[in-house]
C-alpha positions as CSV (number, residue, x, y, z in Angstrom):
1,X,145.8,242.7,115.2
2,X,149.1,240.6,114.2
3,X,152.0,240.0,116.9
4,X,154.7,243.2,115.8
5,X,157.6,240.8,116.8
6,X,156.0,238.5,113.9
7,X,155.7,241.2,111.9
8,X,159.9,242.6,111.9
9,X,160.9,238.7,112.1
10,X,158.8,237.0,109.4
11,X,157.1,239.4,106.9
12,X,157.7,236.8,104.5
13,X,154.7,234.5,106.4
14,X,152.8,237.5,106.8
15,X,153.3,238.4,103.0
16,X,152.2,235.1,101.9
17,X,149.1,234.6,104.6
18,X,148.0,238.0,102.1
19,X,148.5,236.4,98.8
20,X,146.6,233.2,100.3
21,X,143.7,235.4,101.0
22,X,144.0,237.6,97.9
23,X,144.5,240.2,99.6
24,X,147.2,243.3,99.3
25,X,151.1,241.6,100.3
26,X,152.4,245.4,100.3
27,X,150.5,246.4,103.3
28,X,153.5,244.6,105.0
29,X,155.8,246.8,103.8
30,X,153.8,249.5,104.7
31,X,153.3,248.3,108.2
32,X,157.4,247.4,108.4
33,X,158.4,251.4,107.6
34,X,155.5,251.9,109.8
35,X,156.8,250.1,113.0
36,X,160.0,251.1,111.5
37,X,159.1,255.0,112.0
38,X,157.0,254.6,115.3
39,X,160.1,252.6,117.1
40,X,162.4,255.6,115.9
41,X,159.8,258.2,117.0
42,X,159.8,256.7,120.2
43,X,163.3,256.2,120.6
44,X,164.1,259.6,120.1
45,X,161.1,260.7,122.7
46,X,162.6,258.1,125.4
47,X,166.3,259.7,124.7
48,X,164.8,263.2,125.5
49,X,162.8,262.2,128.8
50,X,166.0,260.8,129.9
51,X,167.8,263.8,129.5
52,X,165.3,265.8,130.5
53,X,165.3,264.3,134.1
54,X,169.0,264.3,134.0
55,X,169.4,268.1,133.8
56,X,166.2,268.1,136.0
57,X,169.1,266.8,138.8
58,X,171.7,269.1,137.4
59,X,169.4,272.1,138.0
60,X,168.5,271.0,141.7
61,X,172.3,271.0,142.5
62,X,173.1,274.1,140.7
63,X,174.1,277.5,142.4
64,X,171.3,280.3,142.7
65,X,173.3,282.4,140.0
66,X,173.7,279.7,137.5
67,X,169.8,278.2,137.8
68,X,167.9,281.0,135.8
69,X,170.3,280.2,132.6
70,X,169.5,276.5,133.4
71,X,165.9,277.0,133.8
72,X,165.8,278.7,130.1
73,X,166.7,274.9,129.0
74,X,165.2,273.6,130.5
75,X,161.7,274.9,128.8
76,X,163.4,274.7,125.5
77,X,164.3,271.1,126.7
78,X,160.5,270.3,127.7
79,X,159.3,272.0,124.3
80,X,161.1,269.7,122.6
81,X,160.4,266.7,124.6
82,X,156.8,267.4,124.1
83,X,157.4,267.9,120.8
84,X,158.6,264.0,120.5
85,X,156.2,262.6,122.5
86,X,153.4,264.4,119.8
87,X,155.1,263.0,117.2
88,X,155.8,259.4,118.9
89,X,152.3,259.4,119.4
90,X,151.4,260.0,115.8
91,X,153.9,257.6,114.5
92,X,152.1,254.9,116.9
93,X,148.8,255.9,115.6
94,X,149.9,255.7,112.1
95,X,151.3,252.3,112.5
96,X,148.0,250.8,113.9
97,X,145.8,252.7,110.8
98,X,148.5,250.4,108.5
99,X,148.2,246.9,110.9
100,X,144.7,246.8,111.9
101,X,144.5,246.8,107.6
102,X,146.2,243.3,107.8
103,X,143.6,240.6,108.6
104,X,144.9,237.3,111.0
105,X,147.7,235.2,110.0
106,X,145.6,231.9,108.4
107,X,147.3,228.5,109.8
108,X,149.1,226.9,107.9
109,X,146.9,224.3,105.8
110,X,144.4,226.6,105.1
111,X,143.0,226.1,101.3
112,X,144.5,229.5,99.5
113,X,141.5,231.3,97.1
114,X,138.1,232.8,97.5
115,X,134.8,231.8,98.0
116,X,134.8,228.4,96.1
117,X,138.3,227.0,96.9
118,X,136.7,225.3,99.9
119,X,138.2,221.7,100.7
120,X,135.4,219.0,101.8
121,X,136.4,217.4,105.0
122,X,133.4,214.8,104.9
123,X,129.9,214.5,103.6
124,X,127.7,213.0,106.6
125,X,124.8,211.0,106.1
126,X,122.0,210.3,103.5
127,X,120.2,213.2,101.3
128,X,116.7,213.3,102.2
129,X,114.6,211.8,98.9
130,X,110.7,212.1,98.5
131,X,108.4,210.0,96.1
132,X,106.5,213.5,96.5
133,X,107.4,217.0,95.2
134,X,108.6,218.3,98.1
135,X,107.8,221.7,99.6
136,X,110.0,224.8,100.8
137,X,110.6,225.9,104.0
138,X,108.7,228.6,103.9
139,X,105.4,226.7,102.0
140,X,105.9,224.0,105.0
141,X,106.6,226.9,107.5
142,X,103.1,228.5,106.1
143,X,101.1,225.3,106.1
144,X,102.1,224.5,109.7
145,X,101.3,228.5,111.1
146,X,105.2,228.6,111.9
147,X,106.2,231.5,109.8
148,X,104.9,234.6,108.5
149,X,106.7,236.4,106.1
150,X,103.9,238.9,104.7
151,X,103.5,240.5,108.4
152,X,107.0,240.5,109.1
153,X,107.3,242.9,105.9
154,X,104.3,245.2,106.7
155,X,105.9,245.7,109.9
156,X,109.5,245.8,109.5
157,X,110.4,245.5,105.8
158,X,111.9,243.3,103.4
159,X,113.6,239.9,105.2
160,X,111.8,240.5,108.5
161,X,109.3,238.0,109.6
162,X,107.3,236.2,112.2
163,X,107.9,232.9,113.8
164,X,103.8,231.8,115.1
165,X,102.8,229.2,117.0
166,X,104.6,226.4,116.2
167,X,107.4,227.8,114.7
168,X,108.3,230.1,117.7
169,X,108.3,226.9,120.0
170,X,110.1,224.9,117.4
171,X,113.0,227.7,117.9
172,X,113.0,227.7,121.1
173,X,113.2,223.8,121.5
174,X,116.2,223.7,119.3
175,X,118.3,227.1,121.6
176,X,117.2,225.1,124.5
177,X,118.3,221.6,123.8
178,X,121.5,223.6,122.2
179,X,121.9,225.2,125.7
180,X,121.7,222.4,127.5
181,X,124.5,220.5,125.4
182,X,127.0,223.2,126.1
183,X,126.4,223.5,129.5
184,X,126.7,219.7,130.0
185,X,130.3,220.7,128.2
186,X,131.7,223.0,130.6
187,X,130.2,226.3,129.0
188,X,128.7,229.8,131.2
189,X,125.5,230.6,129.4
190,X,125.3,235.0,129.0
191,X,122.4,237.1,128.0
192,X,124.2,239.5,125.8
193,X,123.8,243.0,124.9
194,X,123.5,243.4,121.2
195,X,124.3,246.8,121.1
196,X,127.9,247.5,122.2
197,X,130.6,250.4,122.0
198,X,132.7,251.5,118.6
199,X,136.0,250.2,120.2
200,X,134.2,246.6,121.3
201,X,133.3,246.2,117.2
202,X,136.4,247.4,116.1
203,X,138.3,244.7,118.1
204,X,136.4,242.5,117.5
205,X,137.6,242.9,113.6
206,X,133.9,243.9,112.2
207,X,134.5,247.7,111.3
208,X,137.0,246.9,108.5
209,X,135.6,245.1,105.0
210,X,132.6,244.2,106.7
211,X,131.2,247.4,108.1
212,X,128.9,247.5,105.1
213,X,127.2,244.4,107.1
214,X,126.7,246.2,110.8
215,X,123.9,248.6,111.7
216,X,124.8,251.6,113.5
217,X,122.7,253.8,116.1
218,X,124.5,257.4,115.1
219,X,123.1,259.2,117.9
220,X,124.3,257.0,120.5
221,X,127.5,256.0,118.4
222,X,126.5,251.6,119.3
223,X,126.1,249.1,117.2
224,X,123.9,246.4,116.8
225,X,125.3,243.0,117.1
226,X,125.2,240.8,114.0
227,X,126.4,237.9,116.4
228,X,126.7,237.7,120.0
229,X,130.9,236.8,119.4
230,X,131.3,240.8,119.2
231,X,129.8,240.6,122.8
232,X,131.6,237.6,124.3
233,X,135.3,239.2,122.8
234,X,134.7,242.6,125.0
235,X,133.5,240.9,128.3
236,X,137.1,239.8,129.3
237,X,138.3,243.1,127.4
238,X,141.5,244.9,129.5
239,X,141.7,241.7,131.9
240,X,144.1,239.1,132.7
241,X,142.2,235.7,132.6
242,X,143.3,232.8,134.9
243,X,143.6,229.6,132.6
244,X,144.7,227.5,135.1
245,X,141.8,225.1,135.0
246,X,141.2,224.8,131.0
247,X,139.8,227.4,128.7
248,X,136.9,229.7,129.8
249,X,134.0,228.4,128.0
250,X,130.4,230.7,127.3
251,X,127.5,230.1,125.3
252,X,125.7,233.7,124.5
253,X,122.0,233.9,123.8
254,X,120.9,236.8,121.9
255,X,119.1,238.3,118.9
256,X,121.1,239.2,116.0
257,X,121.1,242.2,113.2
258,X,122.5,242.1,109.6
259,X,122.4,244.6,107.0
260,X,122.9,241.9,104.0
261,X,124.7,244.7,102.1
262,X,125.1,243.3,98.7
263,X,122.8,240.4,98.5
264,X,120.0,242.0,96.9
265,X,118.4,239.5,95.1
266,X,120.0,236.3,97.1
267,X,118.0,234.3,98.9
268,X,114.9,236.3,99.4
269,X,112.2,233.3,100.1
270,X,111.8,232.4,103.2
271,X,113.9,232.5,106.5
272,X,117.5,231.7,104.9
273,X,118.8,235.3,104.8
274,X,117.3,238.0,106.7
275,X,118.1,241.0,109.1
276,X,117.3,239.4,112.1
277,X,117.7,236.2,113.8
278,X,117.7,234.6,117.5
279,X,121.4,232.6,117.7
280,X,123.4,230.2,120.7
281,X,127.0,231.3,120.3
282,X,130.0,229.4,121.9
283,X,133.0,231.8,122.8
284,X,135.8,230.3,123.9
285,X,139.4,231.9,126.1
286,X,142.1,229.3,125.5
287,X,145.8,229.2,125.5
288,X,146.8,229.6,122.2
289,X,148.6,226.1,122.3
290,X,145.4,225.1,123.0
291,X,143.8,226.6,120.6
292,X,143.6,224.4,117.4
293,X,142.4,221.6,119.8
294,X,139.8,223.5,121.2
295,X,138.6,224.5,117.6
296,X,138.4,220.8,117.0
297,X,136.3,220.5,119.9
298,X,133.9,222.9,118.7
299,X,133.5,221.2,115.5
300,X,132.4,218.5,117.2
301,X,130.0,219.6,119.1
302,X,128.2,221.4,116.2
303,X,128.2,218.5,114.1
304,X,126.9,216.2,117.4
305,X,123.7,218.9,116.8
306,X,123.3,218.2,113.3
307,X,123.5,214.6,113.9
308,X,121.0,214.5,116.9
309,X,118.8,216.3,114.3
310,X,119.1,213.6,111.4
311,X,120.2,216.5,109.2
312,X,122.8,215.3,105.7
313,X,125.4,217.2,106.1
314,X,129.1,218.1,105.1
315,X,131.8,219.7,106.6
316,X,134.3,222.3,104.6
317,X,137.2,223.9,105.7
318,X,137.0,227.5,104.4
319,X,139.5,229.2,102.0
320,X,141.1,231.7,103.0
321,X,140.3,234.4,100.9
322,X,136.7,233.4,102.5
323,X,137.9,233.9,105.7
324,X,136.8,237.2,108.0
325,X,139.4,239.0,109.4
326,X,140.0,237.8,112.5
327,X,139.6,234.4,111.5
328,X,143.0,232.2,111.4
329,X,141.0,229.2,110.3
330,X,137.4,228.2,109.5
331,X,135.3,225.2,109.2
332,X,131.7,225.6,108.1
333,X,128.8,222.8,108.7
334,X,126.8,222.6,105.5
335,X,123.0,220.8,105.8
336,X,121.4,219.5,102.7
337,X,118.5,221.7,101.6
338,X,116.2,219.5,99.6
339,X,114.4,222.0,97.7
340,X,117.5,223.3,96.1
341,X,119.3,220.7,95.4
342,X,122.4,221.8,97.6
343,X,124.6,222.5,100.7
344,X,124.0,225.9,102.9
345,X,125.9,226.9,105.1
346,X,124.2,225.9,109.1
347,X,126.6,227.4,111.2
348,X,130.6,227.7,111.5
349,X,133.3,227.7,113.7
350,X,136.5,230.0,113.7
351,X,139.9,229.9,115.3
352,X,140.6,233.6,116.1
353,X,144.2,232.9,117.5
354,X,145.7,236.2,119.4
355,X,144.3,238.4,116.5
356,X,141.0,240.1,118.8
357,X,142.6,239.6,122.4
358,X,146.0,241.7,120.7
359,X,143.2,244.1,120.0
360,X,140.9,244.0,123.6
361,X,143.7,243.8,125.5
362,X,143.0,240.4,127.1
363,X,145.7,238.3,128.4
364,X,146.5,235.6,130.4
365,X,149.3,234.6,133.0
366,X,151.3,231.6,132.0
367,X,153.2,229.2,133.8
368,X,156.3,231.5,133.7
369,X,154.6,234.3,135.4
370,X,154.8,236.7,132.6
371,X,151.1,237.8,130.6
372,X,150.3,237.1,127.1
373,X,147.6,237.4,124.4
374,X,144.9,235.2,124.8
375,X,143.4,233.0,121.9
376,X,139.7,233.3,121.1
377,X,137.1,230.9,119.0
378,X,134.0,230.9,118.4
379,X,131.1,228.3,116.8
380,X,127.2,228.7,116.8
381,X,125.6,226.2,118.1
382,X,121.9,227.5,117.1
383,X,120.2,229.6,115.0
384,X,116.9,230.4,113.5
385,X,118.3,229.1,110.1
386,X,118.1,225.6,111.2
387,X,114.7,225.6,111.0
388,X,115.0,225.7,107.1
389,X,116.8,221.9,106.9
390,X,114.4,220.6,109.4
391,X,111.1,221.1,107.9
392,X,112.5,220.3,104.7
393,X,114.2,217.1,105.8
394,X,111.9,216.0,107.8
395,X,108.9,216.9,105.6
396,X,105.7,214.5,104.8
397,X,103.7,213.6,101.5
398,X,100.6,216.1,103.4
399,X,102.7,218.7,104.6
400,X,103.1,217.4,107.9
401,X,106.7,217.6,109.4
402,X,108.3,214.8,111.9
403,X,110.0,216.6,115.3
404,X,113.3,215.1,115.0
405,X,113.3,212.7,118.2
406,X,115.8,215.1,120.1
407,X,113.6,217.9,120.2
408,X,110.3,215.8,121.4
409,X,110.9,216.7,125.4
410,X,111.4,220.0,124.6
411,X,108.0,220.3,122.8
412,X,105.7,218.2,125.1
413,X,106.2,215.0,123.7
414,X,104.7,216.4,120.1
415,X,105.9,213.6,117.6
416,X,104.3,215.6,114.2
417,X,103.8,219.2,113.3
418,X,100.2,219.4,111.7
419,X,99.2,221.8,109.0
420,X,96.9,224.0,110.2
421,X,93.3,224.2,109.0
């Protein structure tokens, strides 16, 4: 959630990080009578306590005749300090039902509008041409035994699938070689859970507009994981983190679910959108002075990928009605799909400032001693979606597909993925 102090000193930035995102300005208001009412609320409780231990003295001195009139107060007193404390404690929960409504602060330079107010950063490399008509993913990913999309719906339904063969080694080629690159940069690989608790999602800022996205096991009240960032945010949940040394760095491995609530009809060939999907994350614990640094730092390391990979690609810095809510800022890595004649979106990176450590509770000790809100980014490094620019960039007049040079060691040496008889 946003910093309070923010909140009472500047609700004019607050007010206009809204309008940026197109989203509701007078939810500040709301939350200033809110924090407004809370503080009084607990005021008044605080007042009361004080004055309840106060006579709590007076009747420990008092005479044995004079103590049973005191001790009648003194219940009245404690009624009506518990009283306060009920109502403090509404007045707090009724503040956080208004804040956790306001999404993060975007920084400042953030493109304002929605989905297609996007500012281009750069456009990296040549767009793959063919003196052939080129093939799909998913006719390439069927001629090579890599993907099977038929099975995957007898068994599972609509945007399930199987990766075969080749297209199950191709995946794990490109998590590996991923792996290794952020473990050569400082980063803790995890195994994550992909379900986790209602209070790890809800920090993490996915229980809000995007709900609609998350599947949820009712009789166990979890949920399943549509990125392993929702993971990574609650490990250091309620912890003071020692920064001392540089951020804390982790690259979590795990399979991710997604509803696609509301793309009915979008993207429905092939690999490109579906409800399940293997994914390197990068989470990172930084010092927010760090932070903006640290986001450039993950940038570049995604785009390294996509450049080790020979993939065209561009990079976009997000607008900020486009933005999730916890992100402050995001930059999204675009490859060049040949078949349609466009940029999709690869992977992304988002600076998550203070916004999900306010939330988790995870802090760190600066140089003064005292503890404050971490920031948190994260970038994927992976994912089974990059398998869609790679056959179709790397494609051949036969159906062949050439194994980009980076991902050779990790597949035996194999220079060419064959169609299958």
């Amino acid at each position: 959630m946003i910093d309070a102090q923010l909140l009472r000193d500047q609700p004019d930035l607050v007010r206009a990080s809204q309008l940026a995102r197109g989203a509701d300005p007078s939810l500040v208001d709301s939350a200033l009578e809110a924090d407004a009412a809370r503080r009084a609320a607990i005021s008044e409780f605080e007042s009361l306590r004080a004055e309840q231990n106060a006579f709590s003295k007076q009747v420990a001195k008092a005479s044995k005749d004079e103590k049973p009139a005191l001790l009648e107060q003194v219940k009245e007193l404690a009624q009506r300090v518990k009283v306060a404390n009920q109502a403090a404690n509404d007045a707090d929960e009724a503040y956080a039902a208004v804040v956790r409504r306001i999404p993060n602060l975007v920084i400042e330079g953030v493109p304002a509008g929605g989905e297609d107010d996007f500012v281009t950063l750069r456009e990296i490399g040549e767009r793959p041409s063919f003196d052939f008509d080129a093939r799909d993913h998913l006719e390439l990913g069927e001629m090579l035994g890599a993907i099977d999309m038929q099975r995957g719906a007898k068994v599972s339904g609509a945007r399930f699938y199987f990766l075969r063969g080749i297209g199950s080694r191709l995946e794990l080629a490109l998590m590996t070689m991923a792996l290794d690159k952020a473990i050569a940069n400082g980063f803790t690989m995890l195994t994550t859970p992909t379900l986790v608790k209602p209070e790890i999602m809800q920090g993490t800022g996915f229980l809000g507009e995007h709900a609609d996205e998350v599947y949820r096991l009712e009789a166990d009240d979890l949920y399943l994981t549509g990125t392993s960032e929702v993971a990574l945010a609650g490990y250091h949940a309620d912890e003071i983190l020692d920064l001392s040394n540089g951020p804390l760095r982790y690259a979590g491995w795990s399979t991710c679910y997604r509803r696609e609530a509301g793309s009915h009809g979008k993207d429905t060939r092939g690999i490109l959108r579906v409800h399940q999907f293997n994914k390197l994350e990068m989470f990172v614990y930084a010092d927010p002075a760090e932070a903006e640094a640290e986001h450039e730092r993950l940038l570049g390391w995604q785009e390294e990928m996509m450049h080790a990979l020979g993939l065209s690609y561009r990079v976009i810095d997000t607008a900020a009605g486009d933005l999730g809510t916890s992100a402050a800022r995001k930059f999204d890595v675009e490859a060049w799909i040949p078949t349609q004649g466009t940029y999709r979106e690869l992977t992304s990176t988002s600076n998550c400032t203070t916004f999900q450590a306010r939330r988790l509770d995870t802090r760190f000790r600066g140089e003064n001693g005292k503890t404050s809100p971490v920031a948190t980014l994260n970038g994927t490094l992976a994912t089974t979606r990059w398998l869609v620019a790679i056959l179709e960039t790397h494609q051949q007049a036969d159906g062949s597909v050439i194994v980009p040079e980076c991902l050779r060691p990790y597949l035996g040496g194999l220079e060419v993925m064959e169609p299958i008889a």
